[in-house]
N, CA, C and O atoms as CSV, one atom per row, in Angstrom:
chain,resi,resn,atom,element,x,y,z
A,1,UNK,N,N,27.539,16.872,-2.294
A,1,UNK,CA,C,27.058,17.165,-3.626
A,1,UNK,C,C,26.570,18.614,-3.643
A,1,UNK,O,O,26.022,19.245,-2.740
A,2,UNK,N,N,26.884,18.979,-4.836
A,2,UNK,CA,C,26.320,21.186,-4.887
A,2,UNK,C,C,24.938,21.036,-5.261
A,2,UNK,O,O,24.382,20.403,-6.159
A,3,UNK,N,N,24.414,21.995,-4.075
A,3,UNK,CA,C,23.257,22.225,-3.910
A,3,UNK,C,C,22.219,22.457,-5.395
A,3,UNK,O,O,20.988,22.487,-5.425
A,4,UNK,N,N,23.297,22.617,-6.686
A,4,UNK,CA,C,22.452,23.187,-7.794
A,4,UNK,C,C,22.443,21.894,-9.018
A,4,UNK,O,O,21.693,21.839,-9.993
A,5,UNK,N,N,23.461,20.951,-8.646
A,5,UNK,CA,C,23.544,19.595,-9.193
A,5,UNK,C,C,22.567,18.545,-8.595
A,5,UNK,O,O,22.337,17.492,-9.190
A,6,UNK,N,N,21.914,18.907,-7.222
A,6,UNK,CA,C,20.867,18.243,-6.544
A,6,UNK,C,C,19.891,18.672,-7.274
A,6,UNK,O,O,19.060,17.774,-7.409
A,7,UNK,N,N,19.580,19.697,-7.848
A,7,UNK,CA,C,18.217,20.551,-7.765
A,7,UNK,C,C,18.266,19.243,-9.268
A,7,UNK,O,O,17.462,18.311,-9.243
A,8,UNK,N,N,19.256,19.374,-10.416
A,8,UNK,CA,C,19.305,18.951,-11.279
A,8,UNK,C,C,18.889,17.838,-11.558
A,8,UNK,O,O,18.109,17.576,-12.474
A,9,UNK,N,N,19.579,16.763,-10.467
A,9,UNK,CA,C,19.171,15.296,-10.372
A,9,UNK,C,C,17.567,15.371,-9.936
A,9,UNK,O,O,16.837,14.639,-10.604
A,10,UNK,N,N,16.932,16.162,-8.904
A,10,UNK,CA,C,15.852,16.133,-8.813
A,10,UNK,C,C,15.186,16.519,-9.999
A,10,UNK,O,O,14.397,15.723,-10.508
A,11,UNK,N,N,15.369,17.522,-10.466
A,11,UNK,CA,C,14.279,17.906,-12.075
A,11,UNK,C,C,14.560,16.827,-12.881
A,11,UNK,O,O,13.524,16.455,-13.432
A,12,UNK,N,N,15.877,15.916,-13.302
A,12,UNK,CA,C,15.719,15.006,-14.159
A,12,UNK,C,C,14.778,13.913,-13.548
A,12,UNK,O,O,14.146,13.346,-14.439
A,13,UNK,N,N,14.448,13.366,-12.056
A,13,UNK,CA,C,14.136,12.326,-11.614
A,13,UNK,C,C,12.511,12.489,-11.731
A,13,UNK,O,O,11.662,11.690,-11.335
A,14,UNK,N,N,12.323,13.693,-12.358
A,14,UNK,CA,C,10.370,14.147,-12.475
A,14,UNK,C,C,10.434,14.355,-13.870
A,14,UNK,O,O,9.531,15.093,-14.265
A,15,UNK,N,N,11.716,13.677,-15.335
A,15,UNK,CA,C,11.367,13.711,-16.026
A,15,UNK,C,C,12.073,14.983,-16.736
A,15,UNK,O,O,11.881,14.864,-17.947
A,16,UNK,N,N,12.775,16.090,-16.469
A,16,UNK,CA,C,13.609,16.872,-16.530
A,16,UNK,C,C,14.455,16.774,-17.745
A,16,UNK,O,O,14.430,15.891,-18.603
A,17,UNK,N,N,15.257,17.896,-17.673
A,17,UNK,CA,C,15.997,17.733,-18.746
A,17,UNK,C,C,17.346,16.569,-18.377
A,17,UNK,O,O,17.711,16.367,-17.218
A,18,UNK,N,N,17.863,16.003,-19.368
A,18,UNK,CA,C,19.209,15.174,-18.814
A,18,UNK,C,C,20.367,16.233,-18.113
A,18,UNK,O,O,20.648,17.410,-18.340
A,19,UNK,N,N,21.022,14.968,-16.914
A,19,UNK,CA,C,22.217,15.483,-16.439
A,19,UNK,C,C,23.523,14.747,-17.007
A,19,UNK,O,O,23.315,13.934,-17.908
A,20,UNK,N,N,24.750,14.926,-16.614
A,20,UNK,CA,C,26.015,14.336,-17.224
A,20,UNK,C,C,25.825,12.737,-16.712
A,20,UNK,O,O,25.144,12.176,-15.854
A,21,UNK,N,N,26.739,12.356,-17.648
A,21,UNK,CA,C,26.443,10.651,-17.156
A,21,UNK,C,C,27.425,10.548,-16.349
A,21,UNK,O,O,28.329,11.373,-16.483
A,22,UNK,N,N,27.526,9.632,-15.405
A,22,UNK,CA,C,27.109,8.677,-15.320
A,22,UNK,C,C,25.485,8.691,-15.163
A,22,UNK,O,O,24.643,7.962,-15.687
A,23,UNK,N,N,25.335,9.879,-14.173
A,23,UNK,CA,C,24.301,10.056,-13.473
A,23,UNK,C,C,22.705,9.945,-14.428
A,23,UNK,O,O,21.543,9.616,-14.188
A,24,UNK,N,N,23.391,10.370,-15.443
A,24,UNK,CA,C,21.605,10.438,-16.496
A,24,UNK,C,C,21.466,8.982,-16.698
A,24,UNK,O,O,20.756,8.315,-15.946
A,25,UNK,N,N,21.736,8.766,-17.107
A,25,UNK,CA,C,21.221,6.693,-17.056
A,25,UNK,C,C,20.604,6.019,-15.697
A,25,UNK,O,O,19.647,5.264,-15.523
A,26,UNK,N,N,21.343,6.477,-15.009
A,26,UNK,CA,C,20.677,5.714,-13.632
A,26,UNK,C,C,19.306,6.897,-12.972
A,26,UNK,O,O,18.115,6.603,-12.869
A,27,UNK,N,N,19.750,7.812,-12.725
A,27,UNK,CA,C,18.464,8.572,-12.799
A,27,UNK,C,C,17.398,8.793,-13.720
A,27,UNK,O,O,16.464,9.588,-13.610
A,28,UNK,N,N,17.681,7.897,-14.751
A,28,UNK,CA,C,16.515,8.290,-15.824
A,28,UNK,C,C,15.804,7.052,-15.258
A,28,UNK,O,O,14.652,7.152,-14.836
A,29,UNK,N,N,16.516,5.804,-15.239
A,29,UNK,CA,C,16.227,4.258,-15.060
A,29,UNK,C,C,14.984,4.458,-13.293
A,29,UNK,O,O,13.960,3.836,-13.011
A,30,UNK,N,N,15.520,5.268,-12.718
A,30,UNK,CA,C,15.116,5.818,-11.359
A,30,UNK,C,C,13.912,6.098,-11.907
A,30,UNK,O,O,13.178,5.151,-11.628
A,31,UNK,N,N,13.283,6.966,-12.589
A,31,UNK,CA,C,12.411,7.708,-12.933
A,31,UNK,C,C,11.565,6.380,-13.625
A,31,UNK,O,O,10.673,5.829,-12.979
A,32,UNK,N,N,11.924,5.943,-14.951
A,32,UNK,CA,C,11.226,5.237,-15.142
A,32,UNK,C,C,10.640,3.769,-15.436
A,32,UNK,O,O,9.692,3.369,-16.112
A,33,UNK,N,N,11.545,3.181,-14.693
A,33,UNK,CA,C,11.079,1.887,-14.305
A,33,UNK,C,C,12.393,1.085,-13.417
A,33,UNK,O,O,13.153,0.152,-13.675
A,34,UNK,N,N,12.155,2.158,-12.059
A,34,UNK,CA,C,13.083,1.423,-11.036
A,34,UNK,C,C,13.810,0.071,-10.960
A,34,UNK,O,O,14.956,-0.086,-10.541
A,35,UNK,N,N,12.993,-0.876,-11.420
A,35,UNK,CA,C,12.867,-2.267,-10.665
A,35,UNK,C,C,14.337,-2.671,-11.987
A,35,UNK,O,O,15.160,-3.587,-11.997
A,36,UNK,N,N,14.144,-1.693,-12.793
A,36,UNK,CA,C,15.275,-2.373,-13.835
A,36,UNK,C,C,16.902,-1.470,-13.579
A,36,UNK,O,O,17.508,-1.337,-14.642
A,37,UNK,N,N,17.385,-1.071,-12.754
A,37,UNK,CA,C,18.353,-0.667,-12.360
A,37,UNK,C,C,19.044,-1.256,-12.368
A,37,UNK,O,O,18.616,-2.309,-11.896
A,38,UNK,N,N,20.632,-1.398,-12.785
A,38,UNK,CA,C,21.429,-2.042,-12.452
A,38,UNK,C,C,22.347,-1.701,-11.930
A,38,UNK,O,O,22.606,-0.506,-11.787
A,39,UNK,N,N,23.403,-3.049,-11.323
A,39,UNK,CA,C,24.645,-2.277,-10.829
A,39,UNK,C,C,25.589,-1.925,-11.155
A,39,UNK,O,O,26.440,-1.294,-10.529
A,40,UNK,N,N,25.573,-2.504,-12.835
A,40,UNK,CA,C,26.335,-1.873,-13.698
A,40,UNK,C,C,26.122,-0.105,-13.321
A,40,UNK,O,O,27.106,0.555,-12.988
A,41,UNK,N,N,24.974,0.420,-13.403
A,41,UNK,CA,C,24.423,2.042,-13.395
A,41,UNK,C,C,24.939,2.494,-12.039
A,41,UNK,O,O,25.487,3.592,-11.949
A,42,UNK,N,N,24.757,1.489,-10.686
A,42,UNK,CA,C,24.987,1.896,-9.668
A,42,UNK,C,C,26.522,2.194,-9.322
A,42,UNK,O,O,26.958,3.052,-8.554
A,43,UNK,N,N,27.208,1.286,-10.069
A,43,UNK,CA,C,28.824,1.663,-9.587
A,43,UNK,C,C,29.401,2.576,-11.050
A,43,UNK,O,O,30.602,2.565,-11.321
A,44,UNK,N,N,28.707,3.105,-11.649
A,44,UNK,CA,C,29.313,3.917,-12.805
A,44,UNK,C,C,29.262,5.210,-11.996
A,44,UNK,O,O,30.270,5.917,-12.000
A,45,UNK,N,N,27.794,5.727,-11.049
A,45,UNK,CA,C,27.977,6.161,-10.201
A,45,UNK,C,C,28.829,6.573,-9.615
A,45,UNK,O,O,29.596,7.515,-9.815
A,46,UNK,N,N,28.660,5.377,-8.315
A,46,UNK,CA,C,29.758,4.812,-7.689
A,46,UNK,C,C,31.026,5.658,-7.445
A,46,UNK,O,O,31.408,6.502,-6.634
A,47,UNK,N,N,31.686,4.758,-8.999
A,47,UNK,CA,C,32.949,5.290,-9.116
A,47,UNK,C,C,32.792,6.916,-9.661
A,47,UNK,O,O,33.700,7.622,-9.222
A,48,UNK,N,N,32.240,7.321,-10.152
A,48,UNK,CA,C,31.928,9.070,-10.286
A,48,UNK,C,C,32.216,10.139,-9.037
A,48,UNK,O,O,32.768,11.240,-9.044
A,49,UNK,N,N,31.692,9.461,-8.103
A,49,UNK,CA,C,31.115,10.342,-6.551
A,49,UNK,C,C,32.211,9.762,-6.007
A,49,UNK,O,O,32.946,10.561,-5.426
A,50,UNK,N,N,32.604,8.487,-6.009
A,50,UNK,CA,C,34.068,8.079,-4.899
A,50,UNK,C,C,32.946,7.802,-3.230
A,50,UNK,O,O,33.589,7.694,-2.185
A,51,UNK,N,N,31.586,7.726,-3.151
A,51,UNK,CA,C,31.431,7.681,-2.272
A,51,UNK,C,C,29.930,7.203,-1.961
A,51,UNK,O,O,28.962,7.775,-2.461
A,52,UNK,N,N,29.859,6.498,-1.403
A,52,UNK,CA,C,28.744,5.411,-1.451
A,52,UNK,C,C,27.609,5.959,-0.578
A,52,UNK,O,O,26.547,5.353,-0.431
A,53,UNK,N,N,27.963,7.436,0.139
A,53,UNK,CA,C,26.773,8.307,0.817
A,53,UNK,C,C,26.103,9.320,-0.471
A,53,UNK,O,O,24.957,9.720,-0.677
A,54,UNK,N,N,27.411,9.511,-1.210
A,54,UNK,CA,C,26.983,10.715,-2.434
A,54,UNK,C,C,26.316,9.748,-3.407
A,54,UNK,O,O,25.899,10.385,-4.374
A,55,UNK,N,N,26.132,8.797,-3.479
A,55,UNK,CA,C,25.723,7.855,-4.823
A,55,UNK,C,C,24.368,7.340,-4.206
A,55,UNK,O,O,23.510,7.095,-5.054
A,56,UNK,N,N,23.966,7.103,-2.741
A,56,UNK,CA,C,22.804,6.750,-2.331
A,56,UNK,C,C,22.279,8.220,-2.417
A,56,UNK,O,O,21.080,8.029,-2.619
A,57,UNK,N,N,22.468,9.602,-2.383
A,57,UNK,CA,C,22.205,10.906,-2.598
A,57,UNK,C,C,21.522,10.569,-3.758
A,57,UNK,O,O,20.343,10.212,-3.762
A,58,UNK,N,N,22.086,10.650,-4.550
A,58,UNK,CA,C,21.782,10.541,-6.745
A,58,UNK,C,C,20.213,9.664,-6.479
A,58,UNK,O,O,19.125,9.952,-6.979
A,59,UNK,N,N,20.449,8.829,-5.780
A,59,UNK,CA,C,19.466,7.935,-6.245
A,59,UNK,C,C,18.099,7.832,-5.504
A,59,UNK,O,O,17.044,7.446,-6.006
A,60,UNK,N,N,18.301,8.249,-4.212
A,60,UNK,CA,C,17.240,8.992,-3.693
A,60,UNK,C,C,16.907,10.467,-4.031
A,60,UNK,O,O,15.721,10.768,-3.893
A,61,UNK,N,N,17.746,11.432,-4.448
A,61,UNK,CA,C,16.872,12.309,-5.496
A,61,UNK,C,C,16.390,12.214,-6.430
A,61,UNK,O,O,15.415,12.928,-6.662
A,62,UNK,N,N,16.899,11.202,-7.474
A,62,UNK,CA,C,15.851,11.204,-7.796
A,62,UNK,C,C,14.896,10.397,-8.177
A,62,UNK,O,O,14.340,10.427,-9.275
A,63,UNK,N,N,14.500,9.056,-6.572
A,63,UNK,CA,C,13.483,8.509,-6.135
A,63,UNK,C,C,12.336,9.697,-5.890
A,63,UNK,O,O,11.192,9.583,-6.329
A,64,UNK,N,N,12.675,10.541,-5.335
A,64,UNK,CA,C,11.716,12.030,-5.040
A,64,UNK,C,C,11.394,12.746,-6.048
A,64,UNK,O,O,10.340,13.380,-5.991
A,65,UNK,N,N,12.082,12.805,-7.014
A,65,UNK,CA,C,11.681,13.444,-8.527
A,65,UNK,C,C,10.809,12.752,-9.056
A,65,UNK,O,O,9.737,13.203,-9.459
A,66,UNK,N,N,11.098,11.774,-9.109
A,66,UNK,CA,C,9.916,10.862,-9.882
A,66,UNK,C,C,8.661,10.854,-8.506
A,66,UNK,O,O,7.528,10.971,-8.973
A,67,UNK,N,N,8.678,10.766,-7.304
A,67,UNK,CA,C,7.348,10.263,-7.015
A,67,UNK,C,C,6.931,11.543,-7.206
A,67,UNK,O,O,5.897,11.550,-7.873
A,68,UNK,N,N,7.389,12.875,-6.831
A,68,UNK,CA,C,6.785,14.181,-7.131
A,68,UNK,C,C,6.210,14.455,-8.442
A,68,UNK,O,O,5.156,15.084,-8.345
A,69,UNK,N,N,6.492,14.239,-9.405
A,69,UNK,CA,C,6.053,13.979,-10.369
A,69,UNK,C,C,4.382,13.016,-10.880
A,69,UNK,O,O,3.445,13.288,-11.630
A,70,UNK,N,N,4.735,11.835,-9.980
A,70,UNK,CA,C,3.610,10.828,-10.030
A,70,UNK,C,C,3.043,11.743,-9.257
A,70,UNK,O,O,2.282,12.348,-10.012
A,71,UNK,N,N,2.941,12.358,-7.834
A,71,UNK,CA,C,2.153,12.830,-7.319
A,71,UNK,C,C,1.495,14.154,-7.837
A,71,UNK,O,O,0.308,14.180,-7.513
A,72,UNK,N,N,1.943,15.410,-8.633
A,72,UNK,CA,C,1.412,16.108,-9.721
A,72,UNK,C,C,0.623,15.541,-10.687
A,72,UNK,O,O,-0.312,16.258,-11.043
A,73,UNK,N,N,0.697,14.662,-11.125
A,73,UNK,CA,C,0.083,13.867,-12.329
A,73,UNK,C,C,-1.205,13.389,-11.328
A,73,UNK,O,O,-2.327,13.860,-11.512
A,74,UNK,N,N,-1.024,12.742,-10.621
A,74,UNK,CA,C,-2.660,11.692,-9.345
A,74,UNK,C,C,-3.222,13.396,-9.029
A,74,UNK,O,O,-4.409,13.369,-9.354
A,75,UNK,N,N,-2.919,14.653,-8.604
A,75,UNK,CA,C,-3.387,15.112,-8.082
A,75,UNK,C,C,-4.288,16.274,-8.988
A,75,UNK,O,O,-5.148,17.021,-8.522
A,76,UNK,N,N,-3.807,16.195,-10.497
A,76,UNK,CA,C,-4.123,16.865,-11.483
A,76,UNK,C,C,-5.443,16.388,-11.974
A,76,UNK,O,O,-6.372,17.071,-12.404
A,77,UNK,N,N,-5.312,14.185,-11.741
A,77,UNK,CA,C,-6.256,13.349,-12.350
A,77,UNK,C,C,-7.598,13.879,-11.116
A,77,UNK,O,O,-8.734,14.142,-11.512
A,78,UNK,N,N,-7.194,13.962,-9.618
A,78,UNK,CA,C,-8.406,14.065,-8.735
A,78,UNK,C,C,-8.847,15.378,-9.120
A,78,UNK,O,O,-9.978,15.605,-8.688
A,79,UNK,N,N,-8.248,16.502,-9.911
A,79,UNK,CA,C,-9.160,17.875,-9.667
A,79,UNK,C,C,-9.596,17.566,-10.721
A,79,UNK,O,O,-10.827,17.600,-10.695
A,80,UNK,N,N,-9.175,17.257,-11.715
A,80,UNK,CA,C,-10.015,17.335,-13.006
A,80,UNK,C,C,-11.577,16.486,-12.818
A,80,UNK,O,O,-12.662,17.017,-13.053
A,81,UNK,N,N,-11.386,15.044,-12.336
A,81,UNK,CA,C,-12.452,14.631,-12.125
A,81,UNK,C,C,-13.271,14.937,-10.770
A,81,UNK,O,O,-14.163,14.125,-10.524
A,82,UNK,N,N,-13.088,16.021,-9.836
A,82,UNK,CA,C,-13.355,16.488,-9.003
A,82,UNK,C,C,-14.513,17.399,-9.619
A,82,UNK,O,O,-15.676,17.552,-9.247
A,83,UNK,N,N,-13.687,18.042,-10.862
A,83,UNK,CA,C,-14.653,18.808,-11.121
A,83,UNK,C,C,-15.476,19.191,-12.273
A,83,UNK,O,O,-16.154,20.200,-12.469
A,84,UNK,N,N,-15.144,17.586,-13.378
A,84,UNK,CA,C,-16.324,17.048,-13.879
A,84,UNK,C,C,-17.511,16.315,-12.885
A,84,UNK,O,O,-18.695,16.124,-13.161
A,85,UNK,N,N,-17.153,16.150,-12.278
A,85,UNK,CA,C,-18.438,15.375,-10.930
A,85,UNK,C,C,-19.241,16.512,-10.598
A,85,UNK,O,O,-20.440,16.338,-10.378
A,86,UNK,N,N,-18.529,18.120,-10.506
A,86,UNK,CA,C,-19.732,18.780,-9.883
A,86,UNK,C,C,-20.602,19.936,-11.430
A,86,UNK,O,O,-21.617,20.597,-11.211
């Protein structure tokens, strides 16, 4: 996968702008509410990439987009109340 279509799937997976589909549906679904993925999304994929290492790629970037994201957001919530406390 090109190094600048990764960067992509990662910025959509933190909420980003959309990428081409197949990929924007299942990376959006990635982002925001995993557990509802399907495999309808997974083999639209799938068949996109031709390859079941490049399609576990898509979807672990952007598993990492989104937690990077959650983790900006938790770490924004600890300074702020870090520093209403003092």
């Amino acid at each position: 996968m090109e190094r600048e279509f990764r960067r992509a799937i990662l910025a959509r997976g933190a909420g980003g702008p959309a990428v081409p589909e197949p990929y924007d549906a299942l990376v959006k679904e990635v982002d925001e509410e995993s557990f509802r993925v399907t495999d309808a999304q997974v083999q639209a994929v799938l068949q996109e990439t031709g390859s079941e290492r490049e399609t576990f790629e898509v979807i672990l970037t952007a598993a990492i987009g989104a937690g990077l994201r959650r983790w900006d957001a938790a770490e924004k919530v600890i300074s702020e109340a870090a520093g209403a406390a003092t």
